[in-house]
LOBA-16572 format. One record per residue (C-alpha): residue number from 0; x, y negated, z negated; residue in one letter. Coordinates in nm, 3 decimals, always signed. Layout:
<sites>
<site NUM,<X,Y,Z>,'a'>
...
</sites>
This chain:
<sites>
<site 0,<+10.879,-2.006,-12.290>,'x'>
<site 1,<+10.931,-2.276,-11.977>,'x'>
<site 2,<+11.271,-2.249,-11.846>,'x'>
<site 3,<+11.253,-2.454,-11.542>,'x'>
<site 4,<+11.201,-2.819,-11.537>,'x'>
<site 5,<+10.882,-3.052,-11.357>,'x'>
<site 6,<+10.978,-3.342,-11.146>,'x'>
<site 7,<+10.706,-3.567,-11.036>,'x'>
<site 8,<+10.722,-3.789,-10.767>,'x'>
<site 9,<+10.411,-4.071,-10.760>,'x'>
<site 10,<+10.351,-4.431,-10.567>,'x'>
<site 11,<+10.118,-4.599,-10.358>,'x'>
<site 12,<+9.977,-4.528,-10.019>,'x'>
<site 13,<+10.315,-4.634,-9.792>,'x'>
<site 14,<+10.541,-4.643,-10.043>,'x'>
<site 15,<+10.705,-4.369,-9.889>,'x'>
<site 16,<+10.673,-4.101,-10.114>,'x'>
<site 17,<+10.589,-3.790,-9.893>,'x'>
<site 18,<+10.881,-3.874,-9.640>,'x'>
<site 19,<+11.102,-3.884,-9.973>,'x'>
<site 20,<+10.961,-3.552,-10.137>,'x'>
<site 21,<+11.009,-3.402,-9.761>,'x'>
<site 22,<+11.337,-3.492,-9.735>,'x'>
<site 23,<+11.426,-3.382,-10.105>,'x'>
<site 24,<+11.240,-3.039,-10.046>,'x'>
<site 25,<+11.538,-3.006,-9.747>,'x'>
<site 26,<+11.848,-3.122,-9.926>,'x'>
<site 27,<+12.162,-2.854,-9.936>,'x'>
<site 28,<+12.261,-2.898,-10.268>,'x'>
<site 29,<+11.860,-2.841,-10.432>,'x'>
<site 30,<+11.812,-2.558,-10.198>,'x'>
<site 31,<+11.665,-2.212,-10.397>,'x'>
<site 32,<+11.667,-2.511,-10.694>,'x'>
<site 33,<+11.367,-2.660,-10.631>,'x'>
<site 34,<+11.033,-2.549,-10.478>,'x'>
<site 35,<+10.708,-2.734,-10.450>,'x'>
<site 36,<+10.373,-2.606,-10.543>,'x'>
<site 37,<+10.128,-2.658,-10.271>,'x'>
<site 38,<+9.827,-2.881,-10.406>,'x'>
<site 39,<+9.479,-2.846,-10.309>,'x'>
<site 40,<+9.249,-3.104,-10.113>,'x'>
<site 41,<+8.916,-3.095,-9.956>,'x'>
<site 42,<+9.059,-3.398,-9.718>,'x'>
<site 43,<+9.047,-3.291,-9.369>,'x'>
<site 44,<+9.376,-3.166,-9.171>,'x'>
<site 45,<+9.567,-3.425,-9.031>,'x'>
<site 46,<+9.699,-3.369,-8.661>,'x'>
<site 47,<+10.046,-3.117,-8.719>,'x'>
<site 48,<+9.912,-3.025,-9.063>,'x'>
<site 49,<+9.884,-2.607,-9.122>,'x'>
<site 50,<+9.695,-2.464,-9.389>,'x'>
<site 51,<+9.873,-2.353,-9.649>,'x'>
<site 52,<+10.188,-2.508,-9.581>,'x'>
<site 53,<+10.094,-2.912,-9.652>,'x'>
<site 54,<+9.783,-2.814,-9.891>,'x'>
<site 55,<+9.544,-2.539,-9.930>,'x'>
<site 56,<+9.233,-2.710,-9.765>,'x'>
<site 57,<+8.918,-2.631,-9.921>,'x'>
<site 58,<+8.534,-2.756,-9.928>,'x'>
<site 59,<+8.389,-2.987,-10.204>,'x'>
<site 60,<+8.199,-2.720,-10.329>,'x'>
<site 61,<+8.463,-2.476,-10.361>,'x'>
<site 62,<+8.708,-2.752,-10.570>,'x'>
<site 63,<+8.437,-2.794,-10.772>,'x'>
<site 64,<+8.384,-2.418,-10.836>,'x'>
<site 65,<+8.769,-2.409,-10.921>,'x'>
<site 66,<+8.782,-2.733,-11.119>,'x'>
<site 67,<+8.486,-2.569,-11.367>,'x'>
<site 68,<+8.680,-2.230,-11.372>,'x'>
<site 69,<+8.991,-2.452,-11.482>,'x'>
<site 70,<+9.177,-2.334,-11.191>,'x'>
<site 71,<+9.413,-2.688,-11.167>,'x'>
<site 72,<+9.698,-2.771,-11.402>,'x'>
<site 73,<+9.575,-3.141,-11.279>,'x'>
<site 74,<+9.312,-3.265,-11.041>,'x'>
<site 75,<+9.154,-3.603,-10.911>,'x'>
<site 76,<+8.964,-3.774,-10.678>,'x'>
<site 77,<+9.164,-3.990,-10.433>,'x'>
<site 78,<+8.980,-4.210,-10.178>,'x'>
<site 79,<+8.671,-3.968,-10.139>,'x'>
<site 80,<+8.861,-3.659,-10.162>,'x'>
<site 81,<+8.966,-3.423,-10.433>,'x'>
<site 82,<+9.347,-3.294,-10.484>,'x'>
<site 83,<+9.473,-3.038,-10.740>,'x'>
<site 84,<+9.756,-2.871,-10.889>,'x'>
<site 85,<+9.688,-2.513,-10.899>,'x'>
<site 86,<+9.762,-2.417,-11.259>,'x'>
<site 87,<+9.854,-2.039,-11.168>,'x'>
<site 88,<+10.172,-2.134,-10.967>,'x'>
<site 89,<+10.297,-2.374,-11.163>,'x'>
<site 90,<+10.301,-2.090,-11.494>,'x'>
<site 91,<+10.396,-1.862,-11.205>,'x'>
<site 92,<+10.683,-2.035,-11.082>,'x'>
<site 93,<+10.776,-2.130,-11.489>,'x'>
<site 94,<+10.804,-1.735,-11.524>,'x'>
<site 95,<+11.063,-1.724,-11.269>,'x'>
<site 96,<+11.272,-2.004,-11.413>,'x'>
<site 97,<+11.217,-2.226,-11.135>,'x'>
<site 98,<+11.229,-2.611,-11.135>,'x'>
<site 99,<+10.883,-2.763,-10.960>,'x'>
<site 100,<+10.877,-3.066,-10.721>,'x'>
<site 101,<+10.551,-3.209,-10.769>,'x'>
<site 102,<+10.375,-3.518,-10.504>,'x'>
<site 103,<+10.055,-3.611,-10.697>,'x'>
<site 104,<+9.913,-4.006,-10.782>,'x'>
<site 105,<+9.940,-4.176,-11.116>,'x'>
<site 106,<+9.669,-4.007,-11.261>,'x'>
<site 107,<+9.774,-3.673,-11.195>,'x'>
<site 108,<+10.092,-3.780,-11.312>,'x'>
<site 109,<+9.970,-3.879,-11.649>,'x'>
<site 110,<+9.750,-3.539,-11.714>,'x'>
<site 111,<+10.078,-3.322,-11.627>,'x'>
<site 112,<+10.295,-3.538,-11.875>,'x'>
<site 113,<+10.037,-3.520,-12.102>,'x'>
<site 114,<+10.114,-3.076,-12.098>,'x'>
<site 115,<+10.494,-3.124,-11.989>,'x'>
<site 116,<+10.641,-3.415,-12.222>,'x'>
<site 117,<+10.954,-3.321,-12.029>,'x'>
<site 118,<+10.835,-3.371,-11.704>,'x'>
<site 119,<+11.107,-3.628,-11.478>,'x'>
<site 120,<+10.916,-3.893,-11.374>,'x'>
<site 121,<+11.048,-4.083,-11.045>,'x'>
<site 122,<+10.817,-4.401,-10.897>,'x'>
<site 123,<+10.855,-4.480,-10.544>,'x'>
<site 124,<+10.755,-4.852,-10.424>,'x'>
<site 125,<+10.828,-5.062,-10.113>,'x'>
<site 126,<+11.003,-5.315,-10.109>,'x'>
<site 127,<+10.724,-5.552,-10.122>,'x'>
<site 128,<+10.376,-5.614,-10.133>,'x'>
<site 129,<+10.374,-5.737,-9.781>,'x'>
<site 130,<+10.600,-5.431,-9.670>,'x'>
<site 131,<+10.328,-5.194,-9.786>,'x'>
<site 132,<+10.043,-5.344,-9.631>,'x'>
<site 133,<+10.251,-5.331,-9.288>,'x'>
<site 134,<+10.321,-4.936,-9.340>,'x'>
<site 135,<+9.998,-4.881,-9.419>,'x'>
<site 136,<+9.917,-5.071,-9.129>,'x'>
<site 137,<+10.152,-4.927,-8.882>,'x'>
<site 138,<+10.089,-4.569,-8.932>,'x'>
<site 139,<+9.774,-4.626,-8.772>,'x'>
<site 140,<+9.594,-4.300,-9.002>,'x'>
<site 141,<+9.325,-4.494,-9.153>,'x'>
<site 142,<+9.054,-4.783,-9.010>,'x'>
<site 143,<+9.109,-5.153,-9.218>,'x'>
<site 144,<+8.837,-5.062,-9.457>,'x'>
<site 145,<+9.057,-4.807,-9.578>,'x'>
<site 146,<+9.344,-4.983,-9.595>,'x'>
<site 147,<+9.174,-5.235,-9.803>,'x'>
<site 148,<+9.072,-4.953,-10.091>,'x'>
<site 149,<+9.428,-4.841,-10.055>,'x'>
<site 150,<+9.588,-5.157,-10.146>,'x'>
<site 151,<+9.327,-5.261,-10.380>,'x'>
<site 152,<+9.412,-4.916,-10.545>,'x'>
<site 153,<+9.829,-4.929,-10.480>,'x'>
<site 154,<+9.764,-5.250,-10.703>,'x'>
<site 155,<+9.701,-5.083,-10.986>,'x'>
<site 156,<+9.946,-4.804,-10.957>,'x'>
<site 157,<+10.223,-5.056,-10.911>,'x'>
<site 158,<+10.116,-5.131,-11.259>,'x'>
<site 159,<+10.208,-4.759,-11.389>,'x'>
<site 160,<+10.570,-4.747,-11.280>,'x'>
<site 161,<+10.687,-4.925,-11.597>,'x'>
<site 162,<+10.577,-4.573,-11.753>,'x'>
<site 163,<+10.818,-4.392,-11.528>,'x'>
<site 164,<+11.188,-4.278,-11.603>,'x'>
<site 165,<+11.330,-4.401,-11.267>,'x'>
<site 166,<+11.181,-4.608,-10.976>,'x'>
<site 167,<+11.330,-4.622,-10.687>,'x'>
<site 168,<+11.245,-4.934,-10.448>,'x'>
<site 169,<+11.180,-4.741,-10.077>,'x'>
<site 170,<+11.347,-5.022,-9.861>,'x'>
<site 171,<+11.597,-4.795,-9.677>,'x'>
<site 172,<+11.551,-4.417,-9.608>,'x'>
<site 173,<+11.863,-4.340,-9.635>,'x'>
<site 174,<+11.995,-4.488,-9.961>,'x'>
<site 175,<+11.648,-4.396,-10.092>,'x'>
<site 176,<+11.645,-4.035,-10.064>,'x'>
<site 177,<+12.021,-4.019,-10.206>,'x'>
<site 178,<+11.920,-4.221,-10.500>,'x'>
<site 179,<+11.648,-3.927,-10.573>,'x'>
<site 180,<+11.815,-3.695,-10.487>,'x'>
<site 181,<+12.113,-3.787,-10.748>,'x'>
<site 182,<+11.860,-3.883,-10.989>,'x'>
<site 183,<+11.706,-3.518,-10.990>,'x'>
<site 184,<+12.065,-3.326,-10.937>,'x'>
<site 185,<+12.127,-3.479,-11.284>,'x'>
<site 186,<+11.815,-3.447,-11.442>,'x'>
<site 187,<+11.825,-3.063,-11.307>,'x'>
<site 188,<+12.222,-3.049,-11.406>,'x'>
<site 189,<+12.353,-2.997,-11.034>,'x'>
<site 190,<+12.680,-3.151,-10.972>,'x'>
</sites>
C-alpha cells in the first residue's frame, strides 16, 4: 500500500527548475516531509557536483546493465546522456510513508504518471521564449550547438505543460518558489 505522495517537478533547459526543486528541498515547513530520490546519469560531473549527492554518476554501460535488469522506476536519454529513477528507493521510501520530490523531463514525467495516477504534477517555464534562450545563454554550461538542441527540444516540452496540474511561470525567484511551495503544502496537506 503507498502512503506517501509523488510530486514531479519538469520544464525546459533554463526554466529554472533545479534552482526551484533546490530551494523546495530547503523550505522549513516541508522539512522531514519531503525527500528527493537521487536519479542516475552517465553525464559527466559538473564543477561543485559530488557523487551521490546531485546524481549517482555511472558509465553507459553500466545504465544499460541496470536499465535491462529493470533497475529504474523511469529512465531516458537527454541530450546524449541517460538519467533514471532508481525504482528501489522510490518503493523504499513508499514503505516509510514518505512523500518523494522528483526533477525528471517530460518524458520521465509521463512513464511515472503512467504507475502513479496520483502523482502532483508542477511545470516550470520562463517567462518567455526569449528569456530562456538568454538563461541558457548566460549560464555559460554548454557551447551554442547545444543550446540550439536545447531549445529546439524546450519547444516541444513547452507543449506538455497543458498536461500538468499547475505551472508556474519562473519570472521571479522569489514569488516562484512560494507559489510551489504552497502548491505542494496543499497537495501534501501542510498548513
Amino acid at each position: 500500500m503507498i502512503k506517501g505522495k509523488i510530486i514531479i517537478i519538469s520544464g525546459p533547459s533554463g526554466s529554472g527548475k533545479t534552482t526551484l526543486y533546490k530551494k523546495l528541498l530547503l523550505s522549513p515547513r516541508l522539512k522531514g516531509k519531503l525527500v528527493k530520490t537521487i536519479s542516475v546519469t552517465t553525464r559527466p560531473k559538473r564543477i561543485g557536483e559530488k557523487d551521490g549527492r546531485e546524481y549517482r554518476f555511472i558509465s553507459k554501460k553500466m545504465f544499460s546493465y541496470k536499465k535491462k535488469e529493470r533497475h529504474f522506476l523511469e529512465s531516458q536519454k537527454v541530450f546524449d546522456n541517460y538519467y533514471g529513477t532508481p525504482k528501489k528507493d522510490v518503493e523504499d521510501l513508499f514503505k516509510a510513508g514518505k512523500n518523494i520530490l522528483l526533477c525528471i523531463d517530460v518524458k520521465g514525467a509521463r512513464v511515472v504518471y503512467r504507475q502513479y495516477p496520483s502523482a502532483i504534477k508542477i511545470f516550470i517555464k520562463a517567462p518567455s521564449w526569449e528569456s530562456l534562450k538568454k538563461r541558457l545563454e548566460v549560464r555559460g554550461s554548454e557551447n551554442q550547438q547545444v543550446i540550439k538542441i536545447r531549445l529546439r527540444t524546450a519547444r516541444k516540452e513547452l507543449r506538455e505543460a497543458k498536461r500538468y496540474d499547475y505551472v508556474i511561470v519562473n519570472d521571479n525567484l522569489i514569488e516562484s518558489c512560494k507559489k510551489l511551495e504552497e502548491i505542494v503544502c496543499s497537495a501534501l496537506g501542510i498548513e
